[in-house]
N, C-alpha and C positions, 0 to 999 in steps of 0.2 A: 644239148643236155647229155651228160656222159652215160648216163644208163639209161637212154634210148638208144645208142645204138646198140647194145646188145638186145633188144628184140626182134629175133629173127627166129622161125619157127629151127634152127638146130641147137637152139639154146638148152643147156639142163642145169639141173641146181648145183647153187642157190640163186646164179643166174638169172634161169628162167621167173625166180619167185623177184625178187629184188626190178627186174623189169617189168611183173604184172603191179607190183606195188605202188613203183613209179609210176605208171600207167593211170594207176587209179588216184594217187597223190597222196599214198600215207606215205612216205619218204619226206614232206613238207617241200616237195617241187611246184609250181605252178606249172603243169602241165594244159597244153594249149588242146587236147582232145578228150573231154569230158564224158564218163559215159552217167546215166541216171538209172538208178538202181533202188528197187522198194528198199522201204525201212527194215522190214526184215533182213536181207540182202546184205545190208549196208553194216549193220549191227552183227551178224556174224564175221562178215569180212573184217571189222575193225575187230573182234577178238584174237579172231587166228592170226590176223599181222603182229596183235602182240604176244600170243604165245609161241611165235615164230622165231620172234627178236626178243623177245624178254626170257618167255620162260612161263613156267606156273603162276599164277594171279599172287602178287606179291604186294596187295595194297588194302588197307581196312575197307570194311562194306562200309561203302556209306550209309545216312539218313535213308529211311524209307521214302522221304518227304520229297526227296531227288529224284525221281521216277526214273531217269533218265540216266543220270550216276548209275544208278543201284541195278538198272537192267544191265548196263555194259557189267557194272563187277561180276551182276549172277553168270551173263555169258560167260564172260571169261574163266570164271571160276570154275565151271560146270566142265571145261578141255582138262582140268586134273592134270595129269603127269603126261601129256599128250605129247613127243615127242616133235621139234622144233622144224625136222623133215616133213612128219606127217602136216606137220599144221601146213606148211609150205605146199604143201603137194595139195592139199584142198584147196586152200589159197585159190592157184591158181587152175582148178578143175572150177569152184566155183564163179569164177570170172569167165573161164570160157564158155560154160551154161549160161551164162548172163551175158555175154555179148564175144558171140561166136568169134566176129573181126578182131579184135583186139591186138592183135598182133599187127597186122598191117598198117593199121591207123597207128598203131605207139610207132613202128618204124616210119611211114611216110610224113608222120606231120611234121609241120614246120610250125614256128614262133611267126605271128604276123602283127603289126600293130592295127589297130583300130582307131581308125578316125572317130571324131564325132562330126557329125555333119547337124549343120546349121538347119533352123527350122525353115530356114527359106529357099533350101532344095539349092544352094549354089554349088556349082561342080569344083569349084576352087576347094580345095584340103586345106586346112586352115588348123593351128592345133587349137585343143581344147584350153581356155581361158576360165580360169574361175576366179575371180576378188580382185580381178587386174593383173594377175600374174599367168603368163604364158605358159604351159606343159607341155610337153612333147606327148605323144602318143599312147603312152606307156600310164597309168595313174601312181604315183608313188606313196604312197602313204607310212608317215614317221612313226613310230612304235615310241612306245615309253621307256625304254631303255637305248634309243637313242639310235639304233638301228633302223632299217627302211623295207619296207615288204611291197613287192612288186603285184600288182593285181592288174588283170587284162581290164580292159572298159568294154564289157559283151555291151550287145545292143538288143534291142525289139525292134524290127522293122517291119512284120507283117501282122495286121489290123489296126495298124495307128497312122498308116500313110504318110510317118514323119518318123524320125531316130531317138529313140528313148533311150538316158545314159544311164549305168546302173547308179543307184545314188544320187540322182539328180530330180528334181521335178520339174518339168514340162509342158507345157500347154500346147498341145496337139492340136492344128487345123481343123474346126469341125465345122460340117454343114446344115443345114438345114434353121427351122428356125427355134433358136433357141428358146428355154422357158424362162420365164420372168424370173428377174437376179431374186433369192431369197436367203432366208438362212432357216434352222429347228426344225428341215425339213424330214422324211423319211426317204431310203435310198435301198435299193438291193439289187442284185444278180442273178437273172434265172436265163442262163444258158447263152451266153454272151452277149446280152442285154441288157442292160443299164437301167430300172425304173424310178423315177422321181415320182412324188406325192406328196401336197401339200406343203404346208411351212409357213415362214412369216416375211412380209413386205410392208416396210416403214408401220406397223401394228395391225397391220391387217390381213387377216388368216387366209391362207389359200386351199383351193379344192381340186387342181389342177390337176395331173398324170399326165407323163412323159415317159419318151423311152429315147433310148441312145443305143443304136447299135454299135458296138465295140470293136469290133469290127471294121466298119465304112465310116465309123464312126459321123455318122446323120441322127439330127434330133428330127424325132415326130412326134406330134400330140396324138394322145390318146383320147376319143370323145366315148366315154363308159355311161353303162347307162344301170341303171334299176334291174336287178334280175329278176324272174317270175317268184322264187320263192323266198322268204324272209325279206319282201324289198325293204329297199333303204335310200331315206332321205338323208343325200348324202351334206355334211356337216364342212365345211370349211376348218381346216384344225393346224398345229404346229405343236412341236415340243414332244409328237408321236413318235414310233417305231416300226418299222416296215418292214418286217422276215417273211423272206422265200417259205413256202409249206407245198411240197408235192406241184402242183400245175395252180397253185395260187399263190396270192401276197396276202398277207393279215396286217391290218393297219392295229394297232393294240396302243388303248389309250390317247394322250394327248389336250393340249386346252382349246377351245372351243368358245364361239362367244355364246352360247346357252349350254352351258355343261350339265352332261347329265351327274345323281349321285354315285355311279361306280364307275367303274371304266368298261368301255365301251371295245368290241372286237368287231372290225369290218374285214370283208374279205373279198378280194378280188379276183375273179375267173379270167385268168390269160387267155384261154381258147374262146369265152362268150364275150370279154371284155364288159363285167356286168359286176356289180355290187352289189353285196347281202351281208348282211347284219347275222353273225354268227350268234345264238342263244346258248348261254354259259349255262353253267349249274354250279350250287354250293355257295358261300360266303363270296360274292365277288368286292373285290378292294375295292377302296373311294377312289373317285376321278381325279385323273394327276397328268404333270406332263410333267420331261426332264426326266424323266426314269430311265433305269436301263431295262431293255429284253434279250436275254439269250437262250437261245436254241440247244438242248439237252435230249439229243434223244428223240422222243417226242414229246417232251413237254416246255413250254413256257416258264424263265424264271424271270419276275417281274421284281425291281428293289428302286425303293426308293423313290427320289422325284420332288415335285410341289402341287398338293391341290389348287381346288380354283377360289381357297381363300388365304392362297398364299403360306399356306404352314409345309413347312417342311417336312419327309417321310423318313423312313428309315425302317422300314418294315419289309417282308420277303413274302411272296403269294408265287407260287403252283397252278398252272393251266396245262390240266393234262389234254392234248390235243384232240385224242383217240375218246375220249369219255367225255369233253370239252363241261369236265369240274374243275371250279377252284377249291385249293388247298391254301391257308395261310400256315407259314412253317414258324413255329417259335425253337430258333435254334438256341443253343446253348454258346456261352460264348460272350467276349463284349461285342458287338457290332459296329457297323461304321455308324456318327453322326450322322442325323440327319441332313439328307444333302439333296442335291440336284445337278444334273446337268455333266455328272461324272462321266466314268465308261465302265465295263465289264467283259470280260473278256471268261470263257472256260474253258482249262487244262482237259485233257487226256480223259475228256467225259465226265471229270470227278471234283476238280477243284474250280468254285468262280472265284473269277479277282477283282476287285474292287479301286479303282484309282480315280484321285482326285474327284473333283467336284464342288460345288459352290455353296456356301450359305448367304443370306442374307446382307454379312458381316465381312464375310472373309472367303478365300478361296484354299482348298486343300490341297494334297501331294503325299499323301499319306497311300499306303497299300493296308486292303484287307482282302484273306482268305476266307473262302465259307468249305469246308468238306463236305460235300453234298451227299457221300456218306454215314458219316455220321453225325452232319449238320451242325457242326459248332464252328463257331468264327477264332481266328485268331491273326496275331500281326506279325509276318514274319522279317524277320531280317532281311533287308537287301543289302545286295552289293554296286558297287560301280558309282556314279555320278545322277546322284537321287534328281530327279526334274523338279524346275520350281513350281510351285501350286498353279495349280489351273481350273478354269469348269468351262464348259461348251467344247471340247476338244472333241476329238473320234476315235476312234481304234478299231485293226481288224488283227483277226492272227493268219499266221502263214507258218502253220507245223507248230514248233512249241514256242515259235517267236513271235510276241504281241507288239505293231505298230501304234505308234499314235501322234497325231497329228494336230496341230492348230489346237484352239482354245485360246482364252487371256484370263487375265486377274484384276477385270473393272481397272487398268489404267493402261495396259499395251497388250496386242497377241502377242502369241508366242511363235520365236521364228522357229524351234529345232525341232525336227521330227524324229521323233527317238524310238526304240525298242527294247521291249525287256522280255530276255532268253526268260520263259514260264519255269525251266526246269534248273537253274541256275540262281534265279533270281537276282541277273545281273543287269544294269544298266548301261546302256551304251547310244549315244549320238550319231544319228544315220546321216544328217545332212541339217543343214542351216539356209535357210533362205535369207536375201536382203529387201531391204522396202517390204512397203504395206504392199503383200501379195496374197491374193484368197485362201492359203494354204497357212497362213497365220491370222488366220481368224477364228470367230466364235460361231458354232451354229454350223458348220460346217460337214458332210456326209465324206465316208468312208470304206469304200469297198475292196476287195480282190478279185479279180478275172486271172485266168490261164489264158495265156496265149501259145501255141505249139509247146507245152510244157513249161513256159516260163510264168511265175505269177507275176505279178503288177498291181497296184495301187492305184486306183482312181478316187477320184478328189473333186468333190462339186461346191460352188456358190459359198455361203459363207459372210458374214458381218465383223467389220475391222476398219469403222468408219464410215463405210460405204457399202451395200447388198451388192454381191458379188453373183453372178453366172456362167463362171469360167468352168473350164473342163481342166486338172493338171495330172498329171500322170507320173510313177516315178516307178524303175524296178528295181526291186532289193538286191543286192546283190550278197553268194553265200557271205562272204565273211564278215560284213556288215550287219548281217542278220544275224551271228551266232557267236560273233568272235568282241566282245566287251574290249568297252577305250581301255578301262582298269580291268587288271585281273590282281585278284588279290590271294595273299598269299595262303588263304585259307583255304582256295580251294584245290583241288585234288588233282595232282599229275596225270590222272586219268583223265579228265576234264579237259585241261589246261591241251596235252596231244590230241585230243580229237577236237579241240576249234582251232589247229594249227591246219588240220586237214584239209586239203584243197578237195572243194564238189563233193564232200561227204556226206551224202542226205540227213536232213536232221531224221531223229529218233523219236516220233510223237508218243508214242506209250509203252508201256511195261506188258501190256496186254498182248501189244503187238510183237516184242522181247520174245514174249517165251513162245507166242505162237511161230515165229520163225524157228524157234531151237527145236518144238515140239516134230517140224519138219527134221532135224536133225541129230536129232538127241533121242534115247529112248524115252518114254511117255513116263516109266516107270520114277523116271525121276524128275523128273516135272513134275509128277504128281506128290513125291513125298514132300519136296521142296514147297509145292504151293501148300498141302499140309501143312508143313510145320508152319510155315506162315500163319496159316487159319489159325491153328493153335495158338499161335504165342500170340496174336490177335484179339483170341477170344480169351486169353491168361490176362491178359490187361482190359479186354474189357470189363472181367467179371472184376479183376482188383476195384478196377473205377467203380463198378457197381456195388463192390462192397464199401471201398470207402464213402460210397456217397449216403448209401447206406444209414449208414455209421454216424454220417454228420446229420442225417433228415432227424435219428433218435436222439443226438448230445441237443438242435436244434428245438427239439418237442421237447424234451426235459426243461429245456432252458426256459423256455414259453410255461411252460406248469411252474416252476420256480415262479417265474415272474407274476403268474396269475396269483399264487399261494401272498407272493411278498404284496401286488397290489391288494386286495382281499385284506390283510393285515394293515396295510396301511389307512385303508377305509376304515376301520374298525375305529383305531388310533385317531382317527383325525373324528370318529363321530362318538370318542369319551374324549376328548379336547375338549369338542363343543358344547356336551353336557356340563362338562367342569366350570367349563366357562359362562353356561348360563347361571348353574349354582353360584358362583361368587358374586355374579352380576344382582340376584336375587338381596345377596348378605349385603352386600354394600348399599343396595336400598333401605334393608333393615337399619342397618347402623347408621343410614342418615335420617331417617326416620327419627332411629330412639336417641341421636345427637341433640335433633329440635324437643322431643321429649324433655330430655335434660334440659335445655335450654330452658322449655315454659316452666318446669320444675323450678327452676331459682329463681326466674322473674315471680313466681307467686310464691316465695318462701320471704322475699321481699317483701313482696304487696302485705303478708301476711305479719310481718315483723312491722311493719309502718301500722299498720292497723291496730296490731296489738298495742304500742305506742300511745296511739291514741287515744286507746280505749283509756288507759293508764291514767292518760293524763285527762283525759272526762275524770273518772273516779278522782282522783284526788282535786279536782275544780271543786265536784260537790260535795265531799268531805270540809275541805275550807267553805262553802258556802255556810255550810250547817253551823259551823263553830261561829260563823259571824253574828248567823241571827238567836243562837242560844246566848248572847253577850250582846247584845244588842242595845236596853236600856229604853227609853220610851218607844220609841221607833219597831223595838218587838213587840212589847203590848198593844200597838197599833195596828201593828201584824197580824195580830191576836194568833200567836204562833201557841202550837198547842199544848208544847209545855207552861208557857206562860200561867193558860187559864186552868191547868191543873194546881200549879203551886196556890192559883188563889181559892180554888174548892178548897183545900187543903188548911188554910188559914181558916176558912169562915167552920 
């Protein structure tokens, strides 16, 4: 490499700077001598390299939202008119404060290849094969623009007793006797120890504890007992969550074949190797398993899941550790559906992330934020090669990059184990497994260990057909971890040069930002700066608060309108129904005085025939009369009484 050999202690600028550069890798060299340097550390050193070679910060502030972004701009931005010597001369004052040698190691090393050596210890050098295709020593990997970036294959060879490739998963020789293959088990790390508890085998719940030292990598059973205080019957359970807390484990939640009605908090003493039943306070949530638990500080955030009558959750609850009360939090915001069997992952103490997860119906791939300061949900944009839906998967983070692993979609696992940069929100593919292997499965546990400063990934057991018990192992390697398949042209030149950066510690928070600068900066201005911030913070919250305001009183109006319009409507609808009985009343009348009318003519009838009648009697006895007044013998026999008048009359 042509600018290693100018490091030799008679070096001067700009020389000596362009050689500590190289040294460190912001030159975009794959340098073979790596030094690791705090985040703080790392974060000034990439400013000054660019106010060295650039100049004054000549790039918009990004989003606040980019924690990460926006800590490099503030660095940078904060050197002002810092002259390109000066930056150089700290450059490399603070590289020699950080690793005194520096010089000797940039001039003596040399470029070596790395083998991978076969899990079955053979001394034969064989290259590294992946898909059927032979490598040479070197890993080559293609860029999207069509060009090739050379990346060394570092190894792990002390506490796995076998060679771990970066980007690869592994299954590491382990001894002793293993625990029964399961999967929905609980998994965690407390000081290079591996602890398993519980889970599920072909439907039937386990109560087991194991430990894997990581190390000598040897499984032992754990045979725990009852502790004196709060004992506890302990419950055979799966679909729980197992977080490290000080010199214990907390089993939180899970299904259970007699479940109780909230969720349940067990906890385990590493040093008495004993169980007790932690007693909560406040609203404790209903009993669920398939949730996620993350670690905030000291509290518990608990989301999501499935009770034990199968209904799906979507709800957020609070376990403060130190006061061991629940809180349920009604954030603002849409939230995720109701799901189960997702992951969560939390940013830089402030942001949880929410990915994938199952229903019932379907499996999801969706991302949700929660601000766990000011606790409202939103969906944000990603970038890169979005994963396909998944639920039972795992995830852990390593800095501001979240792993995740295994899961399927009720028809295959999933082979790719992917990462998404937290602070980027990019997507990128670490590795692809082939065959049904227990790192493409469901139900499957998800850890990180350190080993001599390197993390790693470990990977337990797991369902993908068949309940799996395997151990596999894989270590990230940086660019893999930071450096997205896509980079898209949205994001920021500043971004896009420090994940070109070879061995550049990532940058986990803003917190961390200024607390390095505060080391190097006057305070006086850290402090206006994080001011104005407060300010223009609390300028937009109070807007929000006024706008909300605003809509709580057009909202209330709107509800009195409506009470006034229903109230009128009532009114209306009961002189309808008056109206309505009055005409119902009339129409009764008018059939009433219809049949009135009716018997009226039938007896003006009856009364005309009658009259008739009568008529025609009278005039019968009218002719009767004239007959027997003419009558002739037949009347005087009658002795009708005029007769015997006319004969008084004679005599």
């Amino acid at each position: 490499m042509a600018t290693m050999g100018r490091a030799s202690s008679g070096l001067q600028y700009p020389e000596r700077f362009y050689a500590a550069a190289s040294y460190v890798g912001f030159d975009g060299s794959t340098s073979p001598t790596k030094s690791k340097f705090p985040n703080s550390t790392a974060l000034l050193l990439y400013t000054l390299y660019k106010q060295a070679t650039i100049g004054p910060c000549n790039i918009p502030e990004p989003s606040t939202w980019k924690i990460v972004d926006h800590s490099k701009w503030a660095s940078w931005n904060q050197l002002g008119n810092m002259s390109s010597t000066e930056a150089m001369r700290l450059f490399v004052k603070i590289l020699e404060e950080e690793d005194p040698g520096w010089y000797s190691r940039a001039s003596n090393s040399v470029v070596e290849p790395v083998i991978d050596v076969q899990i079955n210890h053979n001394s034969k050098v064989e290259p590294v094969i992946e898909n059927g295709n032979s490598y040479p020593e070197i890993k080559t990997i293609s860029a999207e623009n069509g060009s090739q970036v050379t990346q060394d294959k570092d190894v792990v060879v002390e506490g796995f007793g076998s060679v771990v490739v970066c980007d690869e998963w592994i299954a590491p020789p382990v001894s002793g006797q293993r625990p029964k293959a399961r999967y929905e088990h609980g998994a965690a790390v407390v000081q290079d120890k591996l602890y398993l508890y519980g889970g599920n085998h072909n439907g039937r719940y386990l109560s087991d504890l194991h430990v894997l030292d990581l190390r000598s990598l040897a499984w032992s059973k754990i045979e725990a007992k009852a502790g004196a205080e709060s004992p506890l019957t302990l419950s055979p359970c799966a679909g729980h969550s197992l977080v490290p807390w000080g010199n214990k484990l907390l089993s939180v939640a899970g299904h259970t074949k007699d479940p109780s009605e909230v969720i349940q908090v067990k906890a385990f003493d590493l040093q008495t190797s004993t169980w007790s039943d932690l007693k909560t306070y406040g609203k404790s949530p209903v009993s669920r398993g398939g949730q996620s638990v993350n670690l905030v500080g000291s509290s518990l955030i608990v989301f999501g899941g499935q009770d034990a009558k199968r209904t799906l959750l979507n709800d957020l609850h609070i376990l403060d550790l130190e006061t061991l009360t629940w809180d349920e939090i009604d954030a603002v915001g849409v939230p995720p559906s109701p799901r189960s069997d997702h992951t969560a992952a939390v940013h830089v103490e402030r942001y949880l992330l929410i990915f994938g997860g199952g229903s019932h119906a379907t499996c999801f791939n969706d991302l949700h934020v929660l601000d766990l300061q000011t606790m409202e949900w939103s969906r944000p944009i990603q970038q890169g090669e979005i994963p396909t839906p998944r639920a039972g998967h795992a995830g852990v983070t390593v800095g501001e990059n979240w792993f995740i692993v295994g899961g399927g979609d009720n028809k295959s696992g999933v082979s790719e184990t992917v990462v998404l940069n937290m602070s980027t929100l990019t997507w990128s593919v670490v590795t692809s497994v082939q065959g049904r292997i227990p790192v493409a499965s469901e139900g499957l546990s998800l850890v990180v260990s350190s080993f001599n400063g390197e993390d790693v990934l470990v990977s337990f057991g797991g369902y993908n057909g068949r309940y799996n018990n395997d151990v596999y192992v894989l270590k990230p390697s940086h660019k893999s971890a930071v450096q997205p398949k896509k980079i898209e042209t949205s994001i920021p030149d500043s971004v896009s040069a420090v994940q070109n950066v070879t061995n550049t510690p990532d940058v986990e928070s803003e917190l961390e930002a200024f607390a390095s600068l505060a080391e190097k900066k006057p305070k006086g201005d850290l402090i206006s700066i994080l001011k104005a911030e407060r300010e223009e913070l609390e300028s937009s919250l109070g807007k929000e608060k006024l706008q909300t305001l605003q809509l709580k009183q057009e909202l209330g109006e709107a509800e009195s309108r409506n009470s006034d319009l229903y109230k009128e409507l009532q009114s209306v609808r009961g002189q309808l129904a008056a109206e309505q009985s009055r005409c119902f009343k009339l129409e009764v009348e008018v059939a009433e005085l219809g049949q009135k009318l009716q018997t009226i003519g039938t007896l003006q009838k009856e009364l005309e025939l009658l009259q008739r009648q009568k008529a025609a009697s009278e005039q019968a006895a009218v002719n009767a009369k004239q007959r027997q007044s003419s009558g002739g013998v037949w009347g005087w026999l009658a002795g009708t009484p005029g007769q015997k008048e006319d004969d008084d009359d004679d005599e």
